[in-house]
N, C-alpha and C positions, 0 to 999 in steps of 0.2 A: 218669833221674829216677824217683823213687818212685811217682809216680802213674800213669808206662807202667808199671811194675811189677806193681802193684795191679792197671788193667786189664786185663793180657795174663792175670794170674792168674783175674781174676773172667770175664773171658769164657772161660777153657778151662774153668771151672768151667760154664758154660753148655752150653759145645758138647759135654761130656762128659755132660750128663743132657740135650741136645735130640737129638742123634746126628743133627745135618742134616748136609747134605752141601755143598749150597751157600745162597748167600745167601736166594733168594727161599724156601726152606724155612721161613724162618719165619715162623711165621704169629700172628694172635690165639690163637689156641685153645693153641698152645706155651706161647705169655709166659703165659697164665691159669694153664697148667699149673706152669708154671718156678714163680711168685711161689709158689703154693701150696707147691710142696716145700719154698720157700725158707723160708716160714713155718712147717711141721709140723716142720723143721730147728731149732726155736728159739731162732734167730738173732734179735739185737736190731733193731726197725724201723730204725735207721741204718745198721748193715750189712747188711739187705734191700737198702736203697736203692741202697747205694756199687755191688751187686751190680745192676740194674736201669741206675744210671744209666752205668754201664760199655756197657751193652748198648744204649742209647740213643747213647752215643758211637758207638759202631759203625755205628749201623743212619743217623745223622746222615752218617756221613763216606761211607756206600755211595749216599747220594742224593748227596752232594755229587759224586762221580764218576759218577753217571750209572748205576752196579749197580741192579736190580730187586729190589725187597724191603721190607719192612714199614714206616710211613713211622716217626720215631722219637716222633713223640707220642701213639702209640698205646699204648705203653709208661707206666702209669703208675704212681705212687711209691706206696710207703706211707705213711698220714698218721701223723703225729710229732708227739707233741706240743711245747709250747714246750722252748729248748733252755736246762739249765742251764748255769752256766759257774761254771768251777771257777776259784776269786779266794782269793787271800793277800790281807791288810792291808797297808797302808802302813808298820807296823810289822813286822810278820814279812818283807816285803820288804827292808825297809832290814836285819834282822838276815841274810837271806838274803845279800845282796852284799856283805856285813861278813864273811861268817863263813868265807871264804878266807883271811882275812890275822889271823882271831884262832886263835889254837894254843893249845890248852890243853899244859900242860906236863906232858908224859908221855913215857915211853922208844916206846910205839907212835907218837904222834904225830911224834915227832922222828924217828923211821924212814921212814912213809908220806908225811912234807910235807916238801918240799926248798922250796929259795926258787923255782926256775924255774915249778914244776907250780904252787903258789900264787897266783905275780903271772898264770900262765897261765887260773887260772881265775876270778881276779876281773876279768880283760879280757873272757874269754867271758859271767859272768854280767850284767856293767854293758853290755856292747853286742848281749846280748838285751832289757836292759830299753829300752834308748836306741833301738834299730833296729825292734825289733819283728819282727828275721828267725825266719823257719824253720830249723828243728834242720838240715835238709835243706842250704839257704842258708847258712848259719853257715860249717858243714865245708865249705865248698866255695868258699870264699874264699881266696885266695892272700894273701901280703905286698904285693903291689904294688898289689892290688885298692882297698883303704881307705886313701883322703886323707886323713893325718890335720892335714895344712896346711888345707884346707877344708872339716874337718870334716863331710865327705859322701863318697857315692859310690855308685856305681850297682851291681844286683845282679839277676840272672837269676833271677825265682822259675819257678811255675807257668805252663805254658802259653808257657816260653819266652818271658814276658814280661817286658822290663827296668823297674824304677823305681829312686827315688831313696832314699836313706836319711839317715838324720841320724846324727852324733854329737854326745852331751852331752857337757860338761867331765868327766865323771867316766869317761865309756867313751875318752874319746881320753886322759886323761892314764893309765888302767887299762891300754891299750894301748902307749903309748909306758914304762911301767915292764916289760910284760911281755918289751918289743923289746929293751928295753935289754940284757937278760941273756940273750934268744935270738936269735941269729946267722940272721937266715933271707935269702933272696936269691930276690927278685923273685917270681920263679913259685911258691915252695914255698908249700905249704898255712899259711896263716895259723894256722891248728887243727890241725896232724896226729892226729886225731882222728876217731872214727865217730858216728853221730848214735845211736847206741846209748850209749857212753861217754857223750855229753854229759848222756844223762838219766841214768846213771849217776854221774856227779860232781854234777848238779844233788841229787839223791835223798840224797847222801850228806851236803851242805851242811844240806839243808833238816831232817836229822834233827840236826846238828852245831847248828843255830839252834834247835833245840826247837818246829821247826814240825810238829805231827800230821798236819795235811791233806796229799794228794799233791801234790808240784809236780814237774812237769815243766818242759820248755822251750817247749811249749806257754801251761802256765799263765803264764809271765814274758810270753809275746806277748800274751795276754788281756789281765794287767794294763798293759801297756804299749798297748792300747786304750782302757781303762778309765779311765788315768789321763789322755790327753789328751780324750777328753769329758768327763769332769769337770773338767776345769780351764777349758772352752768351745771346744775345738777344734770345729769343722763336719763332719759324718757324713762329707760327700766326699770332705775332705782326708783322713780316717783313714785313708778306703778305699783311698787311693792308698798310703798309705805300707805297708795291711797286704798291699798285692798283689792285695784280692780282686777277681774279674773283675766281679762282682758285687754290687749296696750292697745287697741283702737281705740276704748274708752279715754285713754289717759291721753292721746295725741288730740285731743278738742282741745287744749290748750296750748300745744305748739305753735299755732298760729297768732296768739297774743302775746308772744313771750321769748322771742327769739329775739333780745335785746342787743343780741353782737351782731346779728344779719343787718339788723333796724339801721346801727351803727353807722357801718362801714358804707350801706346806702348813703345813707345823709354827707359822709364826707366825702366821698368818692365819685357819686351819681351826678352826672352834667355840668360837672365845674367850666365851664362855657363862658366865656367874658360875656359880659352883661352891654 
């Protein structure tokens, strides 16, 4: 998974400017030291953190067996301010998931887009808006994995932990046209694809749609949060479907999205003869 990934890297980055030898080495007066470097390195306060809360993984799992060493809340984050979230329209989305199947008619076009790679990637972008999976999750889905008889199916994120996903009418029937034309059997990767490609191909749509902002496949799992509380889904339920372990995670988007508060302001708020 990318997240051991990311830790194994962010703690050698650690033990390479702490030079301990064993666990109980580390002490307060390290971690004071480590943040400072971390920060005169001017690194952004969130990759500070990823950097910190790696090392708090650590120092958590060496109390959980019982190792001597720093307890892991001593370890504290850098303050962050509020987090933006980077969001397409309702319009530039729908031009987004469209703009696989529309080809402008050109001898480059007609070289780069065959019919398989197109129905291929209007199935990936409509069952990241529908699922709300990770780029990570995506590729790593086989053919057997996704019911498209019940419209569901279960998926390993972070943490090793399984939930459930949805598909809309538009990601299973996106699905069943890209099946139709590619032959896959059982185990094979749904997406023989890397999660570098995927933002690659998403990048290359969104400039094809005339969208300026950057969209990733990141940004489609935002708005595919965005769009069920706005439409009244319950913070919980999101949370479950976006995998976070966490509802603090998931409440970064209450604040864009509370479309019946928004409401009731605009009709309500200072009606005051002019």
């Amino acid at each position: 998974m990318k997240t051991v990934e990311n830790y194994d890297r962010y703690m050698t980055v650690f033990t390479e400017f702490s030079k301990i030898k064993k666990p109980d080495d580390i002490t307060d007066d390290i971690v004071r030291q480590y943040r400072l470097w971390l920060n005169r390195k001017n690194l952004k306060k969130n990759t500070q953190n990823y950097h910190l809360i790696a090392l708090r993984t650590f120092l958590k799992y060496l109390a959980r067996v019982s190792v001597p060493s720093l307890p892991a809340e001593r370890v504290e984050l850098a303050k962050v301010g509020e987090r933006d979230l980077d969001l397409i329209s309702s319009d530039e989305l729908e031009r987004l998931l469209e703009a696989p199947i529309l080809r402008r008619e050109t001898s480059e076009d007609k070289k780069a887009e065959d019919k398989e790679k197109r129905l291929r990637d209007k199935a990936i972008l409509e069952l990241l808006f529908s699922t709300g999976l990770r780029v990570s999750e995506l590729c790593s889905l086989t053919e057997d994995m996704v019911d498209l008889k019940r419209d569901e199916f279960s998926v390993r994120g972070k943490g090793s932990k399984v939930r459930v996903v949805f598909l809309s009418d538009a990601a299973r029937d996106a699905i069943k046209n890209y099946l139709a034309v590619k032959q896959l059997n059982g185990k094979d990767k749904l997406f023989p694809l890397t999660p570098r490609s995927v933002e690659r191909m998403i990048k290359h749509y969104a400039i094809k749609a005339g969208i300026t902002k950057k969209v990733t496949p990141h940004v489609v799992r935002h708005v595919f949060a965005t769009d069920l509380l706005s439409n009244g889904a319950d913070l919980r339920s999101v949370q479950q479907m976006l995998g976070h372990a966490n509802i603090t995670t998931t409440q970064i988007y209450t604040h864009v999205t509370d479309k019946h508060l928004r409401d009731v302001h605009k009709r309500f708020h200072s009606k005051r003869d002019k």
